[in-house]
Structure formats: structure tokens, C-alpha cells
N, C-alpha and C positions, 0 to 999 in steps of 0.2 A: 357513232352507231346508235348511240341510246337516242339521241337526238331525233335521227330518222325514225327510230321504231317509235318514236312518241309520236312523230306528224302523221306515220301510217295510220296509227290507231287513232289519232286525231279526226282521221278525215275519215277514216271508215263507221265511225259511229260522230259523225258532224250533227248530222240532226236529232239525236236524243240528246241535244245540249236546249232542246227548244222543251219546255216543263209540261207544255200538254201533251207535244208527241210523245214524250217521256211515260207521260201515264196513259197515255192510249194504247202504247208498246205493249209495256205492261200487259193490262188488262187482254190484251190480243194476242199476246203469246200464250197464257195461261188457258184462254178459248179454244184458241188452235190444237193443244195436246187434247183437248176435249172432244173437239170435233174428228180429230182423226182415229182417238180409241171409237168414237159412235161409228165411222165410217170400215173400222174393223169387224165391230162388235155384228153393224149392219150386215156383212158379206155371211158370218160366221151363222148369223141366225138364221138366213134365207139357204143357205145350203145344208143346216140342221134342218130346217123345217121340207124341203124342197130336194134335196140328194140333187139339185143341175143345175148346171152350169149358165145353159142357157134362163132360168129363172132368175139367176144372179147379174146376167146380161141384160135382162128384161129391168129391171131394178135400177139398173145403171142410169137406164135409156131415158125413164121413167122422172128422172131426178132431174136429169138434163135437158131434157125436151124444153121445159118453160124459160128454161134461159135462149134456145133458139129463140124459139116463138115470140116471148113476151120481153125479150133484154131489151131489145134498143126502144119500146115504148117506157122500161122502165130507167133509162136513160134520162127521159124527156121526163119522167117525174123528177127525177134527180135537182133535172133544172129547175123546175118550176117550184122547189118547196124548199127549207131549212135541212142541210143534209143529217144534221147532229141529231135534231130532233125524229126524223126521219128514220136514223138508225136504231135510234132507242126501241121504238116501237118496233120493229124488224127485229135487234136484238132479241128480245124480248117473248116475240113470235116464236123463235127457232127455239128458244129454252123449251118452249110450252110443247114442242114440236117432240124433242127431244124426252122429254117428260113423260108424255103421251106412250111414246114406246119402251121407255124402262116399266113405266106401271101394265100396262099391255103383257110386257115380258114377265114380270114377277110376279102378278097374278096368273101366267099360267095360259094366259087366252089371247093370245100373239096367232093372226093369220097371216098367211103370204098375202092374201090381199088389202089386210089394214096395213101391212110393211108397205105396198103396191103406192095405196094412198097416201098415206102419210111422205113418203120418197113425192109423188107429186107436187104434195105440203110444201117440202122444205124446196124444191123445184120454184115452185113460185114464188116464195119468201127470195132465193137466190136473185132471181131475175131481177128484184127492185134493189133490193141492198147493195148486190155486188158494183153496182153504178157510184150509189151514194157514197159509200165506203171509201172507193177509191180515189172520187173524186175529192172526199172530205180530209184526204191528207197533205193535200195541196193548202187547204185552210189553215193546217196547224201549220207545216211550216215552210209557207213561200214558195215561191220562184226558184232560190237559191239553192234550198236544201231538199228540193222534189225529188231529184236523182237518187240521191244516199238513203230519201226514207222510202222510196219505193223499194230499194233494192233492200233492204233492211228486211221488209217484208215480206218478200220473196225467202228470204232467209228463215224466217219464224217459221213460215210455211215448210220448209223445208228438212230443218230442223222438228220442228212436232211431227212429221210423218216419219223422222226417226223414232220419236221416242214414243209418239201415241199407241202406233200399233204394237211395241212391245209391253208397254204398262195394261192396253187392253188384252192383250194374250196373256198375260200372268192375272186379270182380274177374271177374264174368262175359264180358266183352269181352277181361280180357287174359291170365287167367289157369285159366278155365274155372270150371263151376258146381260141380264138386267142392268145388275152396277155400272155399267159402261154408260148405258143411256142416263141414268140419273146421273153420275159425274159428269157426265157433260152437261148434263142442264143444270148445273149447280155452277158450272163451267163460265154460264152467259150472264152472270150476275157481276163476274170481273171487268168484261167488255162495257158490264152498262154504267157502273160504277164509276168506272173512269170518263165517262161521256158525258155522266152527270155531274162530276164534280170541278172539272177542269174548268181553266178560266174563260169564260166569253171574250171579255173583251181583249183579248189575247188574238181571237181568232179573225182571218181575214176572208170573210163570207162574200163569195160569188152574189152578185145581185141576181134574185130571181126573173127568169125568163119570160114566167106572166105565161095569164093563158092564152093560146090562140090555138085556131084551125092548120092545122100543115107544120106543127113542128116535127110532126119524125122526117116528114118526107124536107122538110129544111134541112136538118141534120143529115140525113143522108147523102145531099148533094153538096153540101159544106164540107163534108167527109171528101166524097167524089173529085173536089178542085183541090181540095189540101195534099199536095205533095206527097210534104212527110206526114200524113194522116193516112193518107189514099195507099203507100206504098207498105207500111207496116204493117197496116189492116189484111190487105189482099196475102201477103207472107207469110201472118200469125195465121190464116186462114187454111192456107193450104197445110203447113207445119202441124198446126192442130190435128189438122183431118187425119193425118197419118202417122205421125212422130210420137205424140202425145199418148196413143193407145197402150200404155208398156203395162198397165193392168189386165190387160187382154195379152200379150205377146211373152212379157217373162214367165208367169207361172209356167205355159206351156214350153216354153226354152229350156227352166229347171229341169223339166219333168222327161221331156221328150227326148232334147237333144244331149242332157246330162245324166239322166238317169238319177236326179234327185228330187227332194218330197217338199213339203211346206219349208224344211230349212232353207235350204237352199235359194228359194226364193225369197223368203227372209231377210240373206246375207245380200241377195240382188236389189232388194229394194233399199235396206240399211245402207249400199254401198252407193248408192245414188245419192242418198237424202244425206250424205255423208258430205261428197265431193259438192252435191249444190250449198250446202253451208260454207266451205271454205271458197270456193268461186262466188259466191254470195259476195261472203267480206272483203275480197279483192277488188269486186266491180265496183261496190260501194265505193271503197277508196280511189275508183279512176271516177273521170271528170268527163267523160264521151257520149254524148246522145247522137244521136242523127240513123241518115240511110248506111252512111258506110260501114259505120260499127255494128249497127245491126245485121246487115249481109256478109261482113268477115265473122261474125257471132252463129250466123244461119251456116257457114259452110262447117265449120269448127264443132258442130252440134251431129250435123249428117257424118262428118268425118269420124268421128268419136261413136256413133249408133253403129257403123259400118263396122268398124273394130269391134265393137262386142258381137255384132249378128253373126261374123266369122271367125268367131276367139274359136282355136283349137280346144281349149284345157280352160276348167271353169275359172282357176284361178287369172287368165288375163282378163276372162269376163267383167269379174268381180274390179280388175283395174281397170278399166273401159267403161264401167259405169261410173267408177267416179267422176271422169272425165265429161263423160253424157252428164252427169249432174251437174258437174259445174258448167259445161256450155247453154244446159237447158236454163238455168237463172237466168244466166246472161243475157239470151235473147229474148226471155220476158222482159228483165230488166231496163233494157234499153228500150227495149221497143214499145213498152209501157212510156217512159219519160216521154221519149220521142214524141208521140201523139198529145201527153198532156199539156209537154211544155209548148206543141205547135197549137193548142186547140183557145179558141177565144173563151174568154169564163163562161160566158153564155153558153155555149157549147161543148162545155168539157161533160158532162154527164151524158150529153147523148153519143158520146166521142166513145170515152169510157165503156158506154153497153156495146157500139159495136164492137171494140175488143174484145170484152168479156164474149158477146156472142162467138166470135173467129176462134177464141179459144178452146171456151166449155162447150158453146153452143152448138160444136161440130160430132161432138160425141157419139151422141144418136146416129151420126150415117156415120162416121170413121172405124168405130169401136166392131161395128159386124162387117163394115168391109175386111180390116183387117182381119177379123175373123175367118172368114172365108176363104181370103187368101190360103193362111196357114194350115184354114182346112185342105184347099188343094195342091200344097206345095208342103212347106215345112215352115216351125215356126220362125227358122231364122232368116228366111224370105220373106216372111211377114215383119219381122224388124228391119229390114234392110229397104223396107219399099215405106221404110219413117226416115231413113237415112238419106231415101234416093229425094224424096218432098222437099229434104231440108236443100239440098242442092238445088233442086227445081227453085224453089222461091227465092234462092240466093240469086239463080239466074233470070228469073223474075222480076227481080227486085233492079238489079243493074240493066233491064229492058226498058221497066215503065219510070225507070229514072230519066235515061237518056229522054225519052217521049218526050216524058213533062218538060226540059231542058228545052227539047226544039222547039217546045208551043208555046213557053213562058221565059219570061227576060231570066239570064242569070241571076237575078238576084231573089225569085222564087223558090230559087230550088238552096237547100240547105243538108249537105250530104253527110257534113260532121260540123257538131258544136261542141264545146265546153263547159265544164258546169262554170259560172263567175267563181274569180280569185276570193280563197274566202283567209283571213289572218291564219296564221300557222297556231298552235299552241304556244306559249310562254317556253322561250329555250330552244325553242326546237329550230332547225337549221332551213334552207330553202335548197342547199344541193344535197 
């Protein structure tokens, strides 16, 4: 028994055995609780300053527009440039960004529309980074260990959106919402830290792309023939649009359909960020990429939204979102490898922005659709129709498979892989 619990935790933390990932982790988890007390501190300031709702929608919209717009050109920079150095300078940005709004804030002279601008700021800084970033974890460590450290990540993420926003609500309460913004920009000095210090020639750097005329719309159709690129993409796409909006759909579910206040959405959100950490650490330790595990991941996610949208009693809610947490890693999870491990070096950054884009970049139209809905129905109609998307692209997904299958020889099509056999730990068993 001890045996097996040593090869689990073996395999679920495989790649912080690699010394740069190791102190990239680091540095990127300690960012992450930073960036989600500023993304607290951020809601809390524009509805002090603002009393609406929709100001705080506007906001949202604002932040994410430039990752539509601008992701998959900043894709193609991805390629074309050194991703580490690349980040630094990005990093770097967002401190300054962040900075900007604690000092803004505690001198007293914070406008909704320097918040407006600034959310544009950090919009566009996203748009390039989120490429580079992603792509640059494949550098630290391989082919082998892509699976475990994406999912890892997904985990941090996960994990800080537990604990950010309640360390930014007890700094908020005792010390005002300024402090938010400057720990977090004291935050991005960890991230840079470790980018700067880790070993180079450790790392295995995509050769750059070089400049030419027509690399997005290359990418784009490299995307379009690849398979498992084309099918994840189109998936994350629609899923986004409507699954994703649970900042938009829970508070009103607390408030509406339970008749509770900020707690309560609180324990909704804690209880998400909860189940995606331990679903996190499971996925990590399975070895599954492909279309298959992502569409049994895509029905498992709707399945689980459906059950909270029509919990009778808050308390099966509160287990239902666990559950939603742990499905929602997953199908980033996979569906992240899937495209990086199917993408050619050359093309993994411009691969990477369409993702990001299908994900964040949907926000801007998803976030007031959903709204809408719930304005004309109820909010648990409005989660349920993130429930009904998840099904939609699972059925989706098992459509434009078969296609690609009739047009291309079977040996195109890749519907489930493996991460490779990697040694067990010292002692540990194989059944």
C-alpha cells in the first residue's frame, strides 16, 4: 500500500523533479495568490466606486477584449522571439501595472476610468504573455513531463483563487484595497526571479520562427488540418462561451435562488477552487491526452454543472461544485497537452494563442450573453445552458472526429495517447 501511495505522488508531481520547473512553480504560485487578491481587490474597488453591476461587467469585458483581438498575433510573437526573455519583460509590465493601481488607490485618486484603462493595460500585456508562458513550459521540461506540468498549473491556478480572494478580503477589511494592488506587484518580482535565475542550458528552446508575411494566417490553417488541434480548439471554444461565465451566474444563484449574501458565494467559489485542486492532482498522475479523454472530460463537466444548476438545497450545490471543479481542470488539462503535444515547435505559440483566445477570448460575448439569459429566465437557466455547451461540444467533438477520420488515413487521427513510461520511484511497486 505504501508502495502505491509513493508511485501516486510520484507521478502526480513527476515534473517538479526537473530544477527549473521546480523554481518556475515556485515563483508562479506565489504570483498567482497575488494576482487573484488584485482580481478581488479589482471587483471590490469598481463597485465601491461605481454601486453596478454592470460597471463591474464592463471591466471584465475590458480586460479581455485584447486577448480576443490581439492573442493569436501574440501567438506569432511567441514564435518568433526567446519565450524566457520575452516573459521577463511581460512580467515585469504587469508589476508596473499593478503598482500603478495600489498607488492610484492610496493616494485617494482611483477613477473608474483609470481602473477602465488600466484592465485594457493588463488586457494587452495578457494577450502576449499568455502564449509565451505556456508555451515556455514545454522548454523546462520536455515532451515527457508536459502533461503533469500543465496540469500542475492548472492546479496553482486553482488553488490561489482559493486562498487569494480570502487573504484579499481580510486585507480589504483591515487594511484597505490598496494593499492588494501593491502585494501583488511585489508579487511579480517571485515569477521574475526565478526566470532569471534558472539554468539555461538546461532548457530546450523551440528554434525561432523568423520573420515572414502570412504567419498568423499559417497558423491558423495548421490549426484548421490538425486534428487534435482543430477539434480541442473548436470545443474549448464553445465551452468557454458559456460554461466558463460562473462569475456572472453564481453570485446571482447565492443571492436569487438561495437567498444568500457575499458568503455564500464565497463557500460557492471556495468549493470549486477546492475540488479543482484535488481533480488537478489526480489528472496529473493519469497519463491520457487525446480527443477521447477530452469529450468524456467535456460530458463529466456539463454533467456536474447540471447537478448544481438544479441542486434543491445549497448544501448539494456546494458538492456539485466540487465536482464542476474537478471536471473543469480536467478539460483544460487535457485539452491544453493535447494541442501542445500535437503542435510542431514552430507552431506551438501560435497554437497556444488560439487556445487562450477559445478560452479567455470568449468572455467579452459569453459573459453578457449569459447575462441576459438569466435576466430573462433564472439564474439557474443561465448555468444550465454552460452545462448544455459542455454536451454540445462533446457532441461536436465525436462529429468533426469521425469527418477528419473519413478525409484522412487512420493513422491521422489520434483519439487517445499516453504520457511515455517514465521509472517508478525507488521501492515502489508497478501493480
Amino acid at each position: 500500500m505504501k508502495s502505491k501511495a509513493g508511485a501516486f505522488w510520484g507521478k502526480t508531481f513527476s515534473s517538479l523533479k526537473v530544477p527549473n520547473y521546480r523554481l518556475y512553480f515556485t515563483g508562479q504560485s506565489i504570483s498567482m495568490v497575488g494576482t487573484w487578491m488584485q482580481m478581488t481587490a479589482q471587483a471590490w474597488l469598481v463597485l465601491t466606486l461605481t454601486h453596478s453591476s454592470t460597471a463591474l461587467g464592463l471591466t471584465v469585458a475590458l480586460q479581455a477584449l485584447p486577448v480576443l483581438l490581439l492573442g493569436p498575433y501574440g501567438g506569432v510573437i511567441a514564435d518568433r522571439v526567446d519565450k524566457r526573455r520575452l516573459m521577463i519583460v511581460l512580467q515585469i509590465a504587469m508589476g508596473f501595472q499593478a503598482l500603478m493601481l495600489g498607488l492610484l488607490v492610496v493616494f485617494g485618486s482611483a477613477r473608474f476610468w483609470e481602473i477602465c484603462l488600466l484592465a485594457v493595460v493588463l488586457g494587452l500585456n495578457n494577450a502576449f504573455e499568455n502564449s509565451a508562458r505556456q508555451a515556455f513550459v514545454r522548454e523546462m521540461v520536455g515532451k515527457d513531463e508536459l502533461r503533469n506540468a500543465i496540469t500542475l498549473n492548472s492546479v496553482t491556478v486553482n488553488a490561489a483563487r482559493a486562498v487569494g480572494p480570502a487573504i484579499g478580503g481580510v486585507l480589504i477589511a483591515t487594511v484597505g484595497i490598496g494593499v492588494c494592488f501593491l502585494l501583488n506587484a511585489a508579487s511579480f518580482a517571485a515569477v521574475v526571479t526565478s526566470l532569471l535565475i534558472m539554468d539555461r542550458s538546461a532548457l530546450r528552446p523551440s528554434p525561432p520562427s523568423g520573420r515572414a508575411s502570412g504567419q498568423l494566417r499559417e497558423g491558423l490553417r495548421y490549426a484548421a488540418r490538425t486534428p487534435t488541434i482543430a477539434i480541442p480548439l473548436a470545443m474549448m471554444g464553445l465551452v468557454g462561451l458559456f460554461a466558463y461565465e460562473f462569475s456572472v451566474s453564481l453570485p446571482v444563484l447565492a443571492e436569487r435562488s438561495f437567498h444568500g449574501g457575499a458568503e455564500a458565494y464565497g463557500f460557492m467559489t471556495a468549493a470549486m477552487g477546492i475540488g479543482a485542486v484535488i481533480g488537478g492532482l489526480f489528472t496529473a498522475a493519469r497519463g491520457r491526452t487525446g480527443l477521447r479523454p477530452m469529450i468524456i472530460a467535456s460530458v463529466g463537466f456539463g454533467t456536474a454543472i447540471l447537478v448544481c444548476a438544479f441542486a434543491p438545497f445549497l448544501g448539494l450545490t456546494y458538492a456539485a461544485l466540487l465536482f464542476v471543479g474537478w471536471a473543469s481542470v480536467s478539460f483544460i488539462a487535457i485539452g491544453n497537452s493535447t494541442i501542445q503535444l500535437s503542435a510542431e515547435p514552430s507552431m506551438r505559440g501560435r497554437v497556444i494563442a488560439l487556445w487562450q483566445v477559445a478560452f479567455q477570448g470568449t468572455t467579452p460575448v459569453g459573459g453578457p450573453a449569459i447575462g441576459w439569459i438569466i435576466a430573462l429566465t433564472d439564474p439557474r437557466i443561465g448555468l444550465a445552458a454552460g452545462g448544455a455547451s459542455c454536451f454540445a461540444a462533446a457532441i461536436g467533438g465525436v462529429v468533426l472526429a469521425r469527418r477528419y477520420r473519413r478525409a484522412r488515413p487512420p493513422k491521422a487521427m489520434q483519439l487517445e495517447s499516453h504520457a511515455p513510461a517514465r521509472p517508478l520511484p525507488a521501492g515502489a511497486s508497478v501493480s
